[in-house]
C-alpha positions as CSV (number, residue, x, y, z in Angstrom):
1,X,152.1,140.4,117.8
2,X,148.7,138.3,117.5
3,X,147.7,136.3,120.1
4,X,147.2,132.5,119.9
5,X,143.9,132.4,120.4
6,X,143.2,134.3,117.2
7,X,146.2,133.0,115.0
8,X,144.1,129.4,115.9
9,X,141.0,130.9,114.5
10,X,142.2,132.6,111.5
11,X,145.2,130.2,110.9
12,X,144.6,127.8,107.9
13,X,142.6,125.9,107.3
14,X,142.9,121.7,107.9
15,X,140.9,119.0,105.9
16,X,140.5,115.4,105.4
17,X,143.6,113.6,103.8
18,X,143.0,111.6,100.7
19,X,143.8,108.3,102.3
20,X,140.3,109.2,104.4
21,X,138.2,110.3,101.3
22,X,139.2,106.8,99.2
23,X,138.3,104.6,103.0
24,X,135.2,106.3,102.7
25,X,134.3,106.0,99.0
26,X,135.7,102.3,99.1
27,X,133.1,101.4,102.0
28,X,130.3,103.7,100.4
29,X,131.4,101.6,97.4
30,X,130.8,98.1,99.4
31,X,127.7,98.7,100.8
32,X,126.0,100.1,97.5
33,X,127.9,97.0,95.7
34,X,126.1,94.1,98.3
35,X,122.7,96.2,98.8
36,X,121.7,96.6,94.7
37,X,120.8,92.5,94.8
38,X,118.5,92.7,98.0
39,X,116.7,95.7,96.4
40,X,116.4,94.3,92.6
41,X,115.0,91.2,94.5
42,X,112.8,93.2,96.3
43,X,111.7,95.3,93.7
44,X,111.0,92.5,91.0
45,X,109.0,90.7,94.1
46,X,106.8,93.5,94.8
47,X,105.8,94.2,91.3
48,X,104.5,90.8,91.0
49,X,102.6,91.4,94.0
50,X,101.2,94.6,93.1
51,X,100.1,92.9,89.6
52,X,98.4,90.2,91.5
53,X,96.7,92.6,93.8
54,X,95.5,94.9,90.7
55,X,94.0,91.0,89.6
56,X,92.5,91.0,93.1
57,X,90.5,94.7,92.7
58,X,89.7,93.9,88.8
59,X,87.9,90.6,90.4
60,X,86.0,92.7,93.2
61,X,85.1,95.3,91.0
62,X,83.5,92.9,88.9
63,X,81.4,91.8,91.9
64,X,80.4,94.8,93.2
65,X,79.4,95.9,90.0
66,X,76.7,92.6,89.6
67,X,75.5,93.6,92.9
68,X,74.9,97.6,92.5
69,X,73.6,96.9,89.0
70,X,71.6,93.9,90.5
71,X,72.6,91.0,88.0
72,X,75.2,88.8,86.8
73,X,78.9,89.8,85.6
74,X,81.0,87.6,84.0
75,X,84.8,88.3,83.9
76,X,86.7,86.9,81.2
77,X,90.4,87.1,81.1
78,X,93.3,87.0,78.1
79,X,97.1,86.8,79.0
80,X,97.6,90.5,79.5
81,X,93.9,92.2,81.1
82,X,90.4,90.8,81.1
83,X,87.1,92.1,80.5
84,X,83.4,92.7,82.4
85,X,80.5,91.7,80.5
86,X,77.0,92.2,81.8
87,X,74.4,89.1,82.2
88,X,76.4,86.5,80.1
89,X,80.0,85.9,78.8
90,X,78.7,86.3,75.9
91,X,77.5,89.8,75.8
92,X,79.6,92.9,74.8
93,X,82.1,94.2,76.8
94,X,80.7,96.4,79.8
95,X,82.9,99.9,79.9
96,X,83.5,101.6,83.4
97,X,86.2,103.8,84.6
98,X,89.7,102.5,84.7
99,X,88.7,100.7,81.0
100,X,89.5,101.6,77.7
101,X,86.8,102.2,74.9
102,X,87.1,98.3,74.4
103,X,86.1,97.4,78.1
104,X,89.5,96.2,78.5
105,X,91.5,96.4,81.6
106,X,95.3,95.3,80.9
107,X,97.5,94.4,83.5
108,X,101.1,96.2,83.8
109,X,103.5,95.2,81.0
110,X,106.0,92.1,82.0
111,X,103.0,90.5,83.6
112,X,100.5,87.8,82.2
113,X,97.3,86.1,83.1
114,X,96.5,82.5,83.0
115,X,93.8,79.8,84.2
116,X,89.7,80.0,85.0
117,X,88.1,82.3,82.7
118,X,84.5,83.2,83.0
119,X,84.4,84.1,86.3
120,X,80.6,85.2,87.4
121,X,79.7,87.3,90.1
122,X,75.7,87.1,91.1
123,X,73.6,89.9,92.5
124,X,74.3,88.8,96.0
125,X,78.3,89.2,95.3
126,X,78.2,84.9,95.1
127,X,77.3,82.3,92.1
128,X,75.0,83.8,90.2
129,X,71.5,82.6,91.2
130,X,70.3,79.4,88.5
131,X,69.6,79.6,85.6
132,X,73.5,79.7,85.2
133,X,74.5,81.6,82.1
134,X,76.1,79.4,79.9
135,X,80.2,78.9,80.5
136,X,80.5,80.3,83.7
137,X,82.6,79.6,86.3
138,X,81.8,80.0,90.5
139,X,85.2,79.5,91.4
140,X,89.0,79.1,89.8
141,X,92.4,80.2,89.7
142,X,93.6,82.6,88.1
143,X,97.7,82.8,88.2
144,X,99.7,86.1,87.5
145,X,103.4,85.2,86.6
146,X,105.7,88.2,85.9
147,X,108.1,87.6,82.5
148,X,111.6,87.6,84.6
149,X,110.3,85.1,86.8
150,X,107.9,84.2,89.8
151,X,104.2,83.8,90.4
152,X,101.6,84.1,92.5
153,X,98.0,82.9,92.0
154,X,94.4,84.4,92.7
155,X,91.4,81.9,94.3
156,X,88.0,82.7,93.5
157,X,86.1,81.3,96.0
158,X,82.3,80.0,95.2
159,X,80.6,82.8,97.5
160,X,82.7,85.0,96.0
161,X,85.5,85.7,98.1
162,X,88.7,86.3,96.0
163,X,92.5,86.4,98.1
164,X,95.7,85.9,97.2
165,X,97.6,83.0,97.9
């Protein structure tokens, strides 16, 4: 005769019922079902935000550049990207990393640009120092508005500080 003690351990095995697997997948189910809007909310949000930043770095790169390279930089912009051009608005488009062959610097798709063009930067990282080149701008607003909806807007400040608001 086996004992009880090993009968318990080899005896069959026991598992969940399916009443308990369908409670479970029914409250998986409910909490997937009222999380997805927070998250696509939260997701389209930051994706604006992250374009607007990217506006932000184009900006400041476009300042530092007029002050390692000791002269003015003028940024123009186009609904999708914008461009640096070196001493006037005028001049041909300045090519660094993260352009293309153009001197273009687009924006993520869904997301477009409006407001002040012709942003300059001087050699000090502020207004350019007079003469002005013709057609630039010391301060604006540039907004960034994603295609499903929202915007936010970037302020060029006349020393030069840009910021999201």
């Amino acid at each position: 005769m086996v004992p009880e003690r090993i009968r318990r351990i080899v005896g069959p095995a026991s598992g969940f019922s399916l009443t308990e697997l369908i409670v479970v997948i029914a409250v998986i189910g409910v909490t997937i079902a009222v999380a997805i809007p927070s998250l696509w909310t939260y997701y389209r949000a930051s994706a604006l935000r992250a374009g607007a930043e990217q506006t932000v770095v184009m900006l400041n790169t476009a300042r530092q550049l007029a002050i390692r390279l000791n002269t003015t930089m003028c940024v123009t912009i186009d609904s999708t990207g914008m461009q640096y051009h070196k001493d006037t608005c005028g001049a041909a488009a300045y090519v660094v990393t993260g352009t293309d062959a153009s001197g273009y610097l687009q924006l993520p798709s869904g997301l477009t640009l409006s407001g002040t063009s012709n942003i300059c930067f001087g050699y000090l990282g502020g207004p350019p120092p007079p003469p002005i080149p013709v057609g630039c701008n010391m301060s604006g607003t540039i907004t960034v508005t994603r295609s499903s909806g929202g915007s936010m807007n970037v302020i060029i400040a006349s020393p030069g500080r840009v910021r999201l608001q």
